[in-house]
N, CA, C and O atoms as CSV, one atom per row, in Angstrom:
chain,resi,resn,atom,element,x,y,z
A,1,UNK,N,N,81.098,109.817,107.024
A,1,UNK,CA,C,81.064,110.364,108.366
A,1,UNK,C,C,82.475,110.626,108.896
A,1,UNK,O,O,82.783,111.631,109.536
A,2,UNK,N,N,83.445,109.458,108.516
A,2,UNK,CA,C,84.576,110.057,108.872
A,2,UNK,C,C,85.314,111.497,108.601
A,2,UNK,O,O,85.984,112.238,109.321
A,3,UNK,N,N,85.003,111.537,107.608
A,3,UNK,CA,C,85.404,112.899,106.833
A,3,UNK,C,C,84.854,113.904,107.904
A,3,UNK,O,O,85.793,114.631,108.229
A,4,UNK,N,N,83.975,114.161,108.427
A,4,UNK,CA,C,83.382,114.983,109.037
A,4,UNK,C,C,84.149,115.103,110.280
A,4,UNK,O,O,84.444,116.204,110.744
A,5,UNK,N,N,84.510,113.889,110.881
A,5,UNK,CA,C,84.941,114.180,112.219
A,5,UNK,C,C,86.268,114.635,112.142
A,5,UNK,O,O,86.669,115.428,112.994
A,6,UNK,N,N,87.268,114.107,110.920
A,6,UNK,CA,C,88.124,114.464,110.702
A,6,UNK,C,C,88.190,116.664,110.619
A,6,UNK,O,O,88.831,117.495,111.262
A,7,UNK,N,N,87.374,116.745,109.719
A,7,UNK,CA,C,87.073,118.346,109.799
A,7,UNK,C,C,86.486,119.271,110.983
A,7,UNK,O,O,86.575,120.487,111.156
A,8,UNK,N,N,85.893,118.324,111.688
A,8,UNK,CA,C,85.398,118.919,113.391
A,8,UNK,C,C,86.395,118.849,114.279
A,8,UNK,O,O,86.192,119.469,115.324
A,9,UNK,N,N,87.955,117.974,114.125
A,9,UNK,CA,C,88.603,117.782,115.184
A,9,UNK,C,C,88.604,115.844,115.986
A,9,UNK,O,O,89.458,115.410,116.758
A,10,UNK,N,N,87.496,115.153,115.503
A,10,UNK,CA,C,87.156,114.282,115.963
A,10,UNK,C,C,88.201,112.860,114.785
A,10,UNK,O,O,88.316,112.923,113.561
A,11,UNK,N,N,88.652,111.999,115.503
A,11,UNK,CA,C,89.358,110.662,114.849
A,11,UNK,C,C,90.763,111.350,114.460
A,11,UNK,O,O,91.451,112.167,115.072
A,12,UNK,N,N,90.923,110.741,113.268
A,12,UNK,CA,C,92.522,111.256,112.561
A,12,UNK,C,C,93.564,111.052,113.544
A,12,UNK,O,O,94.631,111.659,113.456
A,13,UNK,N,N,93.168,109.734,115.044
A,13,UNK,CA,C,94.188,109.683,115.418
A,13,UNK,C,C,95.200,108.787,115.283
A,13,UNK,O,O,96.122,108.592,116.075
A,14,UNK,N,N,94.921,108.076,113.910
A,14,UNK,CA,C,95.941,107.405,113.246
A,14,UNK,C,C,96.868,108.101,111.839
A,14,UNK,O,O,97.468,107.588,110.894
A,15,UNK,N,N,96.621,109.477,112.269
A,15,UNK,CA,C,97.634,110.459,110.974
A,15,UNK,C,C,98.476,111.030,111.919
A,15,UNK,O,O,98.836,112.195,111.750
A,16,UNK,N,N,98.892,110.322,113.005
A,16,UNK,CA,C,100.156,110.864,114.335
A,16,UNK,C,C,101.267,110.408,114.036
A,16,UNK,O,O,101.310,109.180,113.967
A,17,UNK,N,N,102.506,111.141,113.761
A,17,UNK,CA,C,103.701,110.381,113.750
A,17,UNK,C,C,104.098,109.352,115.032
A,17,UNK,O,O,104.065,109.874,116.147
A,18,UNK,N,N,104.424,108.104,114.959
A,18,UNK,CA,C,104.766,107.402,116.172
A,18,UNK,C,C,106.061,107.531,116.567
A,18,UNK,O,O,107.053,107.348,115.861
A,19,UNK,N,N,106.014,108.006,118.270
A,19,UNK,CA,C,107.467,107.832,118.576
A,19,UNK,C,C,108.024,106.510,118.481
A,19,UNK,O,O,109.175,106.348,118.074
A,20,UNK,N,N,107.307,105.581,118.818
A,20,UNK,CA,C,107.847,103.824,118.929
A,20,UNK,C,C,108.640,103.702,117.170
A,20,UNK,O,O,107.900,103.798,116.191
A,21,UNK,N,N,110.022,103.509,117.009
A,21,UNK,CA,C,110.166,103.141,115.646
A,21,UNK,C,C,109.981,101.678,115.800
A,21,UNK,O,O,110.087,100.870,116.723
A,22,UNK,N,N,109.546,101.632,114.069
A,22,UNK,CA,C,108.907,100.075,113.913
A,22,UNK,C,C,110.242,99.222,113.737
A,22,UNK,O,O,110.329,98.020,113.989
A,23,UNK,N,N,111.400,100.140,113.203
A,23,UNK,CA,C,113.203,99.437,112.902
A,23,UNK,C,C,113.836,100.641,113.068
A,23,UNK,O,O,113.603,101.813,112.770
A,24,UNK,N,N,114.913,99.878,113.763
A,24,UNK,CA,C,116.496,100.947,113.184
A,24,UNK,C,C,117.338,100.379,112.706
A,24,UNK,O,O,117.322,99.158,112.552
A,25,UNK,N,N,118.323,101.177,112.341
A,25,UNK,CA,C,119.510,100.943,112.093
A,25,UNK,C,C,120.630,101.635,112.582
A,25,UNK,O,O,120.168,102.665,113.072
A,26,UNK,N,N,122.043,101.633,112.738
A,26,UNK,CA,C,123.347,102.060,112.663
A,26,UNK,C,C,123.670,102.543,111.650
A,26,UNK,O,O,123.951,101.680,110.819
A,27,UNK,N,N,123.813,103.965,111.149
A,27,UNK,CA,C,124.982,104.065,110.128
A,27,UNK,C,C,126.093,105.424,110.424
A,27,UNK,O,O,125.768,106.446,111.029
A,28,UNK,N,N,127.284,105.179,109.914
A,28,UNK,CA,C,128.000,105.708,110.568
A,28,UNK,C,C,127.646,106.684,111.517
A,28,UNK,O,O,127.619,107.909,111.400
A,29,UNK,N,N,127.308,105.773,112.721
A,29,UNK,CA,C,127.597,106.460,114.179
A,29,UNK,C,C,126.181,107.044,114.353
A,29,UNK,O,O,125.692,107.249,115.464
A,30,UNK,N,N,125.701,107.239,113.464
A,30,UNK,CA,C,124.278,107.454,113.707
A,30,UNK,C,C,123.067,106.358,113.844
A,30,UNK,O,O,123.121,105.355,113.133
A,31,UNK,N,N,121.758,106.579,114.931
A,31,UNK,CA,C,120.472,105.553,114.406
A,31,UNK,C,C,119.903,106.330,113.299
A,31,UNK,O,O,120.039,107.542,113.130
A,32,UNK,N,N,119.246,105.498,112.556
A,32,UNK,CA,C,118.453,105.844,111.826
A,32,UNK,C,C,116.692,105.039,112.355
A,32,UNK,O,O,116.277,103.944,111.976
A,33,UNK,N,N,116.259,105.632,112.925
A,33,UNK,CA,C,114.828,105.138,113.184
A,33,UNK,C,C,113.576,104.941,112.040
A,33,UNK,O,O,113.368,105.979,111.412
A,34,UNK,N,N,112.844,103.971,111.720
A,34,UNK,CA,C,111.527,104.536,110.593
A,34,UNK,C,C,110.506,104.766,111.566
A,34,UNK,O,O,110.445,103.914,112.453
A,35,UNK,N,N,109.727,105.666,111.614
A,35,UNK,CA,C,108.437,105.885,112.350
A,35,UNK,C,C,107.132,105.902,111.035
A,35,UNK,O,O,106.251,106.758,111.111
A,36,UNK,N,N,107.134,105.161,110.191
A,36,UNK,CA,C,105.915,105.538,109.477
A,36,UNK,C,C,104.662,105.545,110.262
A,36,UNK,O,O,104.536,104.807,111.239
A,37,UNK,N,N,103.289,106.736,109.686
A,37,UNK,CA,C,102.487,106.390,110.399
A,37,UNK,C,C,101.000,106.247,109.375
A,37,UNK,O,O,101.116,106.569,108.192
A,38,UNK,N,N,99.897,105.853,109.790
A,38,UNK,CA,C,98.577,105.524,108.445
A,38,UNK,C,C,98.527,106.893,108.597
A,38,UNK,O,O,98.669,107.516,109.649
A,39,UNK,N,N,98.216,107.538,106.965
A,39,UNK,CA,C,97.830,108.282,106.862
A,39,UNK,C,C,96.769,107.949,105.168
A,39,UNK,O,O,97.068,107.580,104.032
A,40,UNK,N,N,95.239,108.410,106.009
A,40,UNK,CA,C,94.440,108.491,104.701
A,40,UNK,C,C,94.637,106.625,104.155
A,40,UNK,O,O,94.755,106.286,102.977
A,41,UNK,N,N,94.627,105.802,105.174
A,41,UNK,CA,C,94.674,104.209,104.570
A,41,UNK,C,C,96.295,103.889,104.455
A,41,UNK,O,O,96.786,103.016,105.170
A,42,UNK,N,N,96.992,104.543,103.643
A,42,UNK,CA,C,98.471,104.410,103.407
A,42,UNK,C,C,99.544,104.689,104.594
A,42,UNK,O,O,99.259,105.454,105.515
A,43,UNK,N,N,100.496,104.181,104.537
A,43,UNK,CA,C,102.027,104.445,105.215
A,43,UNK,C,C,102.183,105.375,104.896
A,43,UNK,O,O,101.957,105.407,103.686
A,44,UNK,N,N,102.588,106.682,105.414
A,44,UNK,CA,C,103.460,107.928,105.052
A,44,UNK,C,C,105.306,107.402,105.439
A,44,UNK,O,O,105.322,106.844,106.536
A,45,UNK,N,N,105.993,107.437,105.129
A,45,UNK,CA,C,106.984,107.592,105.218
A,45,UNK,C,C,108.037,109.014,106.387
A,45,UNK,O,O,108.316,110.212,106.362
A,46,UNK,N,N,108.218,107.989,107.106
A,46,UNK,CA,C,108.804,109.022,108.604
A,46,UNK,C,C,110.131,108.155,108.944
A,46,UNK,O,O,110.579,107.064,108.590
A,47,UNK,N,N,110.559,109.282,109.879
A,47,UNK,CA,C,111.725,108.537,110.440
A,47,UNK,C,C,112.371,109.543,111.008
A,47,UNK,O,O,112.162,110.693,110.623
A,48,UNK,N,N,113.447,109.205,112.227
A,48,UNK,CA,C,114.541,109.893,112.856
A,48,UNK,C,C,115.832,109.518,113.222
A,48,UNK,O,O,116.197,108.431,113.669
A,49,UNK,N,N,116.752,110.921,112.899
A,49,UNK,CA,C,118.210,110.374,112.696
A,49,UNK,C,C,118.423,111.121,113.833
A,49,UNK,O,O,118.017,112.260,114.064
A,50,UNK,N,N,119.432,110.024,114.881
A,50,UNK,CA,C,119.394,110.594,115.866
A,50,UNK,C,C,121.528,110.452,116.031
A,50,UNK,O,O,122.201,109.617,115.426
A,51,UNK,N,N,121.934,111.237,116.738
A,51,UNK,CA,C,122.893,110.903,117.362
A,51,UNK,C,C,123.681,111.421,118.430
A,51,UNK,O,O,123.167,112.510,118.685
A,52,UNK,N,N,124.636,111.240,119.183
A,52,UNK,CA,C,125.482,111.217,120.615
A,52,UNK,C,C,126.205,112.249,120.494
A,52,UNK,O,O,127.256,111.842,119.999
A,53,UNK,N,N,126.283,113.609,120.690
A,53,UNK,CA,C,127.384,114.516,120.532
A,53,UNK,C,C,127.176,115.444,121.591
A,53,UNK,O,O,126.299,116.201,122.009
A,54,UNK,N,N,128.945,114.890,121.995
A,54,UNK,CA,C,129.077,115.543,123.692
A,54,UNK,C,C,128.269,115.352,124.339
A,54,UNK,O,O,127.676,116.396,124.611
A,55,UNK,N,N,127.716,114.189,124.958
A,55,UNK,CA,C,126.746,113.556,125.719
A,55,UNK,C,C,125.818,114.037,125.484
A,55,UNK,O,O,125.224,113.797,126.535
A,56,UNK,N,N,124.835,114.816,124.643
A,56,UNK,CA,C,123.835,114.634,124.043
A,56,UNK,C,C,123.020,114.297,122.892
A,56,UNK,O,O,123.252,114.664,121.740
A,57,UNK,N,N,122.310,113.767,123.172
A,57,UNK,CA,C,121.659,113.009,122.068
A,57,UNK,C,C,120.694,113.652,121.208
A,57,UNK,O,O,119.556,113.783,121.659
A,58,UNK,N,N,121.064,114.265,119.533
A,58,UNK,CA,C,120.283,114.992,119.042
A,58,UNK,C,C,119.805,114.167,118.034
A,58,UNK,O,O,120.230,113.078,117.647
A,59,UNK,N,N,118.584,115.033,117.552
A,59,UNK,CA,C,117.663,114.421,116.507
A,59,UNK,C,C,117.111,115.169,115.451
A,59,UNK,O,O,116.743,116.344,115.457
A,60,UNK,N,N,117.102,114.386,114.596
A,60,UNK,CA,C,116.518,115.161,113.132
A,60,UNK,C,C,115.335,114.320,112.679
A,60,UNK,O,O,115.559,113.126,112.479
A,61,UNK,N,N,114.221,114.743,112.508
A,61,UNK,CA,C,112.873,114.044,112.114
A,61,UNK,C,C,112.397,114.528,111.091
A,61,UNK,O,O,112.391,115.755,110.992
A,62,UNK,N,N,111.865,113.726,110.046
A,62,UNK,CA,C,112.069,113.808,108.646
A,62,UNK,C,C,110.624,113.065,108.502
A,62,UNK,O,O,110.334,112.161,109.286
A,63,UNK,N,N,109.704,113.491,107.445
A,63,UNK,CA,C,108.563,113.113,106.939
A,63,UNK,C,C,108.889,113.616,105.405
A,63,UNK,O,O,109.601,114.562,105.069
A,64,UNK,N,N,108.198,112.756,104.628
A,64,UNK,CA,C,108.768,112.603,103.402
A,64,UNK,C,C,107.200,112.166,102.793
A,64,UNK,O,O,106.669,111.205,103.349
A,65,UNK,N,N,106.452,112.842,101.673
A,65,UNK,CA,C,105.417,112.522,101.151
A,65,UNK,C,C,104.863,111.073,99.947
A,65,UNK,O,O,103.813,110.922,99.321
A,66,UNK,N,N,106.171,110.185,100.040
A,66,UNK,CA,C,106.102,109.171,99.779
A,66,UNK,C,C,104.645,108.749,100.600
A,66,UNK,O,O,103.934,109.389,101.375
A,67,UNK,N,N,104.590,107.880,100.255
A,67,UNK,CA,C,103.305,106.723,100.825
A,67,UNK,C,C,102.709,105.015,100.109
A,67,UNK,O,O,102.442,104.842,98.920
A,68,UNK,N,N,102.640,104.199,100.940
A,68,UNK,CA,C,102.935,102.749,100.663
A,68,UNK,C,C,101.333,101.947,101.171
A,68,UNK,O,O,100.570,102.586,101.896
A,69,UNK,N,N,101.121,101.126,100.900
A,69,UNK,CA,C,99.957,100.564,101.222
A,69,UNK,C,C,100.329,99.678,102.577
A,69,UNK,O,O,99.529,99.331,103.446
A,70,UNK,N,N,101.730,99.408,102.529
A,70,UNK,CA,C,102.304,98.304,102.913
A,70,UNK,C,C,103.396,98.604,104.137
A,70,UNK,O,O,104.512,99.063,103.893
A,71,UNK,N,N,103.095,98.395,105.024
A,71,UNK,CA,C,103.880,99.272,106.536
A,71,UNK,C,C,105.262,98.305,106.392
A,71,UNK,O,O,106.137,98.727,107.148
A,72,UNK,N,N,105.672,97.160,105.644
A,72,UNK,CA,C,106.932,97.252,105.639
A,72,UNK,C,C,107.596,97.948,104.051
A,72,UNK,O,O,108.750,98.342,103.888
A,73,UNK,N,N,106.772,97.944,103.282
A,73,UNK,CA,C,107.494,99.384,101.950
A,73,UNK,C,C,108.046,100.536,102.779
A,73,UNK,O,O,109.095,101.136,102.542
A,74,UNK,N,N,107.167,100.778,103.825
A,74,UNK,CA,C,107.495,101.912,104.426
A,74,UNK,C,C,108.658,102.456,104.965
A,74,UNK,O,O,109.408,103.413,104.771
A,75,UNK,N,N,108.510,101.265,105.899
A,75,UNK,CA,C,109.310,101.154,106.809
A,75,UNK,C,C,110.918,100.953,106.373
A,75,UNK,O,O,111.835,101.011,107.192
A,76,UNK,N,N,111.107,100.694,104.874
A,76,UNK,CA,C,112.156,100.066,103.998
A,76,UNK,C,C,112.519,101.449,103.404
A,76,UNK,O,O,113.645,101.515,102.911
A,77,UNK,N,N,111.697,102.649,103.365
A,77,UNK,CA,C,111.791,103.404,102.227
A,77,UNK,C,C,112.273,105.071,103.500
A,77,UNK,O,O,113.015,106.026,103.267
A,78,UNK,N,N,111.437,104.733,104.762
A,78,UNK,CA,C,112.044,105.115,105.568
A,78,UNK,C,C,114.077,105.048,106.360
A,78,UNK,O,O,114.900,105.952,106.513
A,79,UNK,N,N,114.116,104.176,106.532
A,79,UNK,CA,C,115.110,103.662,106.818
A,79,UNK,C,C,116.305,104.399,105.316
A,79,UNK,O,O,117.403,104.923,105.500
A,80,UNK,N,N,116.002,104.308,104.722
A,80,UNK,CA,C,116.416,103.995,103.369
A,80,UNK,C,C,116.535,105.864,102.729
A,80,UNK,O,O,117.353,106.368,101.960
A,81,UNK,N,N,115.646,106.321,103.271
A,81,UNK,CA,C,116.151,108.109,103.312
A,81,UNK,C,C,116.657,108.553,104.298
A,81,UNK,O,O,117.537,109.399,104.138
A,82,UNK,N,N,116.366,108.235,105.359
A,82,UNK,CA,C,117.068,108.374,106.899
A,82,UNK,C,C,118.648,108.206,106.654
A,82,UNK,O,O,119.438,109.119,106.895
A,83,UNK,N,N,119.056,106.875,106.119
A,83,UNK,CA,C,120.838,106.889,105.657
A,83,UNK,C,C,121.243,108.234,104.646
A,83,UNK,O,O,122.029,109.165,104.827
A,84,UNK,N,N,120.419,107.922,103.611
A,84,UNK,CA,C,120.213,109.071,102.849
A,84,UNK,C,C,120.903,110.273,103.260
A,84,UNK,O,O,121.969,110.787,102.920
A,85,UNK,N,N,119.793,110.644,104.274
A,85,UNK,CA,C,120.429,112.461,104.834
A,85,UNK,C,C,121.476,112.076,105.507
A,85,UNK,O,O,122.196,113.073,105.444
A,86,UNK,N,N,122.180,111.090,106.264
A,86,UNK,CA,C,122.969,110.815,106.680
A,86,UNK,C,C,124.523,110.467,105.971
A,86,UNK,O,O,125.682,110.504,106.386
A,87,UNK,N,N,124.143,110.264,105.227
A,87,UNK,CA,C,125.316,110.122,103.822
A,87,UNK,C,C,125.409,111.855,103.127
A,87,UNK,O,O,126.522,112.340,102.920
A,88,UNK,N,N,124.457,112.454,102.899
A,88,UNK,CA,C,124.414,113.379,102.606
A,88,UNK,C,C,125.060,114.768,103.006
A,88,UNK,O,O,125.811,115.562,102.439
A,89,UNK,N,N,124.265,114.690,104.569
A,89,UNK,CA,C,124.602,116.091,105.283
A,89,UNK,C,C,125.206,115.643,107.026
A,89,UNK,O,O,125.259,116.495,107.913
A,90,UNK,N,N,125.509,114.557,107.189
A,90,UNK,CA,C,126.320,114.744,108.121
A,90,UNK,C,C,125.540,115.113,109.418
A,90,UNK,O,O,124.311,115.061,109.447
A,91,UNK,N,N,126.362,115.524,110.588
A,91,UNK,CA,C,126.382,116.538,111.678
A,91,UNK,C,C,125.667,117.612,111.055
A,91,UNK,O,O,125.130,118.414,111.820
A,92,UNK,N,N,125.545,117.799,109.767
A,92,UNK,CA,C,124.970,119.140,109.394
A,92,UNK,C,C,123.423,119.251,109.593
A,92,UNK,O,O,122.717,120.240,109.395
A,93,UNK,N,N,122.946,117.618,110.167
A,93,UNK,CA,C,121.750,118.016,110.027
A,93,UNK,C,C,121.326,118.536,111.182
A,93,UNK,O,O,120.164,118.943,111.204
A,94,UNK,N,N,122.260,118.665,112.568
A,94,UNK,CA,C,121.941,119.260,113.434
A,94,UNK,C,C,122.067,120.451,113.931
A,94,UNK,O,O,121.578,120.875,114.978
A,95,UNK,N,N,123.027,121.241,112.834
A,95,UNK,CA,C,123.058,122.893,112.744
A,95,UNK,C,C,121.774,123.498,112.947
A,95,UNK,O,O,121.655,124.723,112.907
């Protein structure tokens, strides 16, 4: 039955990315937020890199098709690509 409501529009309102992050972190100068959310039973892997430039505060939000049974795998694997792009691309991710 779920399946159904899911295809009518009805439930699936636990496949929502959450704004509340479950952790952050600091890395250079940036947060790194995890937002995983259930999707289909499992953790999807989410998160946002946010940071302060010229008094505003921008953000990059990232979903990643990983998935964990376990909301702290997640939350570990989140965090953990979030530095990632942050090591990676910089300020660039807000071009």
């Amino acid at each position: 039955m779920s399946f159904l409501k899911r295809l009518f529009g009805g439930g699936g309102s636990d496949e929502t990315p959450s704004q509340k992050p479950a952790r952050q972190v600091e890395h250079n100068g940036f947060t790194v937020a995890a937002t995983p959310f259930k999707s289909e039973g499992q953790y999807q892997t989410c998160g946002i890199v946010s940071k302060e430039i010229e008094g505003v505060v921008k953000e990059h939000r990232f979903i990643r098709a990983d998935r964990f049974a376990g909301l702290d795998d997640a939350v570990e694997v989140s965090l953990r690509k979030g530095v990632q792009l942050v090591d990676e691309q910089g300020d660039r991710l807000f071009a």
